[in-house]
C-alpha positions as CSV (number, residue, x, y, z in Angstrom):
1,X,0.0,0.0,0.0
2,X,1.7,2.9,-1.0
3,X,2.1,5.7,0.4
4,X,4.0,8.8,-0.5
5,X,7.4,8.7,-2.7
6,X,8.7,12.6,-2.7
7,X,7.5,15.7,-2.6
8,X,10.3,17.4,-4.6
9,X,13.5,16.5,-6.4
10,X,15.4,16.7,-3.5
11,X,13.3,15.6,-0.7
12,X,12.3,11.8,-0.4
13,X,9.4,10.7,1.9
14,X,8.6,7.0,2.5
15,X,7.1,5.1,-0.5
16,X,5.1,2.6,1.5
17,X,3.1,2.5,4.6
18,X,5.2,1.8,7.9
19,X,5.1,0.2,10.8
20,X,6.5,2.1,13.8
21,X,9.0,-0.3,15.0
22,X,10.0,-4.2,15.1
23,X,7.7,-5.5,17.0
24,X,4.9,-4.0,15.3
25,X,6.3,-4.8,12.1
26,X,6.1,-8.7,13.5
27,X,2.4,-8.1,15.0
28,X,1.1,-6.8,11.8
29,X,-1.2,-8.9,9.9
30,X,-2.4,-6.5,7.1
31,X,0.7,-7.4,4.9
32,X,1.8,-4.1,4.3
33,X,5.3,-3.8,2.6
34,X,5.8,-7.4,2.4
35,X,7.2,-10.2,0.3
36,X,4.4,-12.9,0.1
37,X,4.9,-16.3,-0.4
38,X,5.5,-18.8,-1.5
39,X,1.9,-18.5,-2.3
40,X,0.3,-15.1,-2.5
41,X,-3.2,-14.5,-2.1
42,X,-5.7,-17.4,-1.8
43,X,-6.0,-21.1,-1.6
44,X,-9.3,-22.3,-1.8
45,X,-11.0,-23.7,1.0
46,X,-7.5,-24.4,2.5
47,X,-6.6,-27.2,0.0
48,X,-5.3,-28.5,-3.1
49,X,-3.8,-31.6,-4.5
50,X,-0.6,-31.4,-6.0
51,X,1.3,-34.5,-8.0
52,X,-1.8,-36.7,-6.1
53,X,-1.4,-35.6,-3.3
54,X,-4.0,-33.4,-0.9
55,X,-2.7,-30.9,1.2
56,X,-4.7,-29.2,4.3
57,X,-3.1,-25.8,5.0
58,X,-4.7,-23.2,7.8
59,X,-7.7,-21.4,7.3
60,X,-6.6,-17.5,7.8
61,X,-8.9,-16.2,5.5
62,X,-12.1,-18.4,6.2
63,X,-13.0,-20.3,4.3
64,X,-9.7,-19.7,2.6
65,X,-5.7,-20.0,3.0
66,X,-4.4,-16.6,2.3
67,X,-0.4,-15.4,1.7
68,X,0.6,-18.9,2.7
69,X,-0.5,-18.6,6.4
70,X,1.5,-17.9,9.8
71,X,3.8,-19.8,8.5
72,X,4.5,-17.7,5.0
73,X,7.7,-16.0,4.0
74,X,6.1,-12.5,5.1
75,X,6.1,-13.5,8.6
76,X,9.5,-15.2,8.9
77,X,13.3,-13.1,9.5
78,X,15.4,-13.3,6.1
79,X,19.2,-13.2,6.5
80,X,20.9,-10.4,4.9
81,X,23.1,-13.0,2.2
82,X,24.9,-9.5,0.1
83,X,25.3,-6.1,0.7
84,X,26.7,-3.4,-1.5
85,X,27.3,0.7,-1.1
86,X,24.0,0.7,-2.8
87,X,22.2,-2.7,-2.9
88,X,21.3,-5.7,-0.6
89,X,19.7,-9.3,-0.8
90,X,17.7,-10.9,1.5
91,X,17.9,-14.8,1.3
92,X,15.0,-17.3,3.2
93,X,15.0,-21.1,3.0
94,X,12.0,-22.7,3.5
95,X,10.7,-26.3,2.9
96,X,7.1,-28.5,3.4
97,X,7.3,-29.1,7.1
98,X,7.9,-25.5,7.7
99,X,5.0,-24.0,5.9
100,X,2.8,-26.8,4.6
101,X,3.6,-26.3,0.9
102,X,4.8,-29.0,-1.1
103,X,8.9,-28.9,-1.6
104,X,11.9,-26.9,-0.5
105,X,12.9,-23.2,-1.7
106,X,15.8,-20.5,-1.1
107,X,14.4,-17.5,-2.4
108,X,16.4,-14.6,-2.2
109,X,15.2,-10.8,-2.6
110,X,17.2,-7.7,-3.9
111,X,16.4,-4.3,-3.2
112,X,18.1,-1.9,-5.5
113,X,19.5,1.3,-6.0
114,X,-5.4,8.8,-7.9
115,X,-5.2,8.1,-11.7
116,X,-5.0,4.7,-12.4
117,X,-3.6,2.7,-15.8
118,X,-3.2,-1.4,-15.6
119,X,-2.0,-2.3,-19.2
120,X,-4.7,-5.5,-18.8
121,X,-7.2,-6.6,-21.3
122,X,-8.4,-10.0,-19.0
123,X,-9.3,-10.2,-15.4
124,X,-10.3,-12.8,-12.9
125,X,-14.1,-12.6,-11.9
126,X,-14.8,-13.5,-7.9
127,X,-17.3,-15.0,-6.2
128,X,-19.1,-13.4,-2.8
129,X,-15.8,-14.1,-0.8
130,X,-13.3,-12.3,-3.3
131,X,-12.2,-15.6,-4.5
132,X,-11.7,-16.2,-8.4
133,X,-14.8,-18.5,-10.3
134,X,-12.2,-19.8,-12.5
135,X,-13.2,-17.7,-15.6
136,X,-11.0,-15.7,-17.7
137,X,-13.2,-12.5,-18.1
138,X,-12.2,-9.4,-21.0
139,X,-12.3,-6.2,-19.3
140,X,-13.7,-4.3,-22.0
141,X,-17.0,-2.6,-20.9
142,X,-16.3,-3.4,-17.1
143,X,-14.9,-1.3,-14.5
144,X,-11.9,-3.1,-14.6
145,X,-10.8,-1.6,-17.6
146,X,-7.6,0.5,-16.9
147,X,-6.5,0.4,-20.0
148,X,-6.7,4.6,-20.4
149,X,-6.1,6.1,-16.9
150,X,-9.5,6.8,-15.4
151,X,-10.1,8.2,-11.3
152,X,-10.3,5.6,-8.6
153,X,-13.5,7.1,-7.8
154,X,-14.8,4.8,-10.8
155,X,-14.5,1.9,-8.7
156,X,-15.7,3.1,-5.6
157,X,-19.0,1.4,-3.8
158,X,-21.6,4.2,-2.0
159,X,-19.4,4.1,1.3
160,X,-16.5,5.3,0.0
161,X,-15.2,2.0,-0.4
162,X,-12.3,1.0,-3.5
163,X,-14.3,-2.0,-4.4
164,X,-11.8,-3.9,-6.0
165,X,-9.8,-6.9,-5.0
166,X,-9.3,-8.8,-8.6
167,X,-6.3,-9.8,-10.8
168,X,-5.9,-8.6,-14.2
169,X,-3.7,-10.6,-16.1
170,X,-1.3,-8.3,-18.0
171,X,-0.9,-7.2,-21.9
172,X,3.0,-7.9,-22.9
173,X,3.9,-4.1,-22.1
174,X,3.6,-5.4,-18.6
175,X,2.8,-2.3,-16.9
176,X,0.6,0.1,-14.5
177,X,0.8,4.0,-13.5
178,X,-0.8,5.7,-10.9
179,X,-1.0,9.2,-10.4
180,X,-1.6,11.6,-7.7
181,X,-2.9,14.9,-9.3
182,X,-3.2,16.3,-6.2
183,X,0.9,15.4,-4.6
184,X,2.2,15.2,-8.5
185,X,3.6,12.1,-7.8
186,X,3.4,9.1,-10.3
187,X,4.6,5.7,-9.8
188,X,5.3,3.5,-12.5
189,X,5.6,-0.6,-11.9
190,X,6.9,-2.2,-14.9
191,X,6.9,-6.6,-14.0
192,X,7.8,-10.2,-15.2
193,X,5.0,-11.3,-14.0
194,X,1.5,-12.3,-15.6
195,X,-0.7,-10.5,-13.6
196,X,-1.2,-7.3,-10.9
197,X,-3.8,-8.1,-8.4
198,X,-5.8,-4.6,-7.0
199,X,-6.9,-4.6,-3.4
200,X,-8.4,-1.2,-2.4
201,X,-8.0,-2.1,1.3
202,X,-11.7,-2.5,1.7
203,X,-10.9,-5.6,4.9
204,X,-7.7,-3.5,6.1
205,X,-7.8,-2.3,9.4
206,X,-4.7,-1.4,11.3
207,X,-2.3,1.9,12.7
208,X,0.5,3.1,10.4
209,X,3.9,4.8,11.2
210,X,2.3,8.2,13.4
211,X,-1.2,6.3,14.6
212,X,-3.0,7.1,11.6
213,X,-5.6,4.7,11.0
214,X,-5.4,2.3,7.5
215,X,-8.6,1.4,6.5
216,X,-11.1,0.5,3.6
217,X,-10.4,3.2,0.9
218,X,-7.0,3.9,2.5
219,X,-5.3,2.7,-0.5
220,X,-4.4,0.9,-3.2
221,X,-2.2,-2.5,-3.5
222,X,-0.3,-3.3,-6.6
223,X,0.4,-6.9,-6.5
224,X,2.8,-8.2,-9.1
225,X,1.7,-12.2,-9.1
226,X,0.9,-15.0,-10.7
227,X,-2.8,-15.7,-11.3
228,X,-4.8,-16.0,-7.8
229,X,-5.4,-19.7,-7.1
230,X,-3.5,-21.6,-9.7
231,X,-3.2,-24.7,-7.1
232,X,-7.0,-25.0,-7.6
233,X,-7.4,-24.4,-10.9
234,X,-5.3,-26.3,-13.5
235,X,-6.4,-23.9,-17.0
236,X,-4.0,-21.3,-14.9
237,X,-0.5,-21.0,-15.5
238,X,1.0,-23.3,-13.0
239,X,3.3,-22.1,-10.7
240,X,5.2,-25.1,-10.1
241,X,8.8,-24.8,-9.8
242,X,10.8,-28.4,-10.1
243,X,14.2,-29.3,-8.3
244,X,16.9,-27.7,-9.9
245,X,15.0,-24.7,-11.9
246,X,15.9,-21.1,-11.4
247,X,13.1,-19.1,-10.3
248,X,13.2,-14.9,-11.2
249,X,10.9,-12.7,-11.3
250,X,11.1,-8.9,-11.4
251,X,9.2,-5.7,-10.1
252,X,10.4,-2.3,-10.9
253,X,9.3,0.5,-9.2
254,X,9.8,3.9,-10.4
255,X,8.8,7.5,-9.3
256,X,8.9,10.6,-10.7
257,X,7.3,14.5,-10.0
258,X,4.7,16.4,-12.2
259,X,3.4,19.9,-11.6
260,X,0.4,19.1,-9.0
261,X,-3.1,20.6,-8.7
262,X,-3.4,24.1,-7.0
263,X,-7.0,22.1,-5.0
């Protein structure tokens, strides 16, 4: 959930909601500024059967298994494998018996150096409890078509609410924008992967950095993913990844200043 970048060429703000410190960093279970896995978002009805074999995970998300559970790289320490003057990698092992999932991983994580556009022409319908149907839907003629920038307020319910929390699987330029007319900041995410999930924050509630409150409306996430319950659904790219196979994937943030409203 992001939430400022800077305010001028020379002055840098955060670019995504904080926690305070540590501990509330550990204690926080809206996900914010995390790496999920090695599932993101839902499992349906805590269960799947992979190479013939079912697994029971946790319900967290009832009736669901969301972000891989308590047990889920976003809630574990990652070791600090290479640092540089301007650069560091974050490395975390993980195998079945720790977090349920079938197989072991080392995953390691790099960190270098509102108008709305998702360069999507498909999304992923959802039933009453935000989980996909299993269809494939175009976005042309729904309000899930991003593909000119268009105001948030387009997707809002009558409460305020962003009433969104849907993948749309990606065009090949791969890309999103979104733009605060108000600040004059625009952020650009430019991705390897197939699809960027929106969640407008409409189940968050929690206390940022200076006790503001996060809530529904608070926000907007921009998930870079593959599609939302692949373990349940075999038509979706799988996301298996066999012994011995390189797995990369890349999200690029970027930021830059325009000249803001005077409102």
């Amino acid at each position: 959930l992001l939430e400022k970048a800077f305010q001028s060429s020379t002055k840098f703000t955060t670019n995504i909601a904080p926690t305070s410190i540590y501990l509330g960093y550990k204690q926080d279970t809206a996900y914010i500024g995390r790496t999920i896995g090695r599932v993101c978002n839902r499992i349906g009805n805590a269960r799947f059967t992979f190479d013939g074999k079912q697994y029971e995970l946790p319900i967290n998300n009832p009736p669901h298994h969301l972000h891989s559970g308590p047990e889920g790289i976003a809630l574990k320490e990652w070791e600090v494998a290479r640092h540089t003057p301007t650069s560091v990698t974050f490395r975390k092992r993980t195998n079945e018996e720790e977090d349920g999932l079938p197989g072991d991983a080392k995953i390691d994580q790099s960190v270098r150096d509102h108008l709305l556009y998702v360069g999507a022409d498909k999304y992923l319908p959802t039933d009453s409890n935000d989980y996909p149907t299993g269809e494939i839907a175009s976005v042309h003629g729904t309000k899930f078509d991003f593909n000119e920038e268009k105001p948030m307020a387009s997707i809002c319910d009558a409460h305020g609410n962003i009433d969104i929390d849907n993948d749309m699987v990606l065009c090949e330029d791969r890309q999103s924008r979104l733009f605060s007319p108000i600040s004059g900041i625009r952020m650009k995410v430019t991705t390897s992967y197939p699809v960027i999930h929106l969640y407008g924050a409409k189940h968050l509630k929690c206390k940022g950095k200076q006790g503001e409150e996060y809530g529904s409306g608070k926000g907007l996430a921009i998930e870079a993913q593959f599609h939302t319950a692949a373990l349940n659904y075999p038509h979706f790219p799988s996301i298996r990844v066999t012994p011995g196979q390189s797995y990369l994937q890349e999200i690029v943030y970027s930021f830059s200043t325009e000249s803001c409203s005077e409102d």
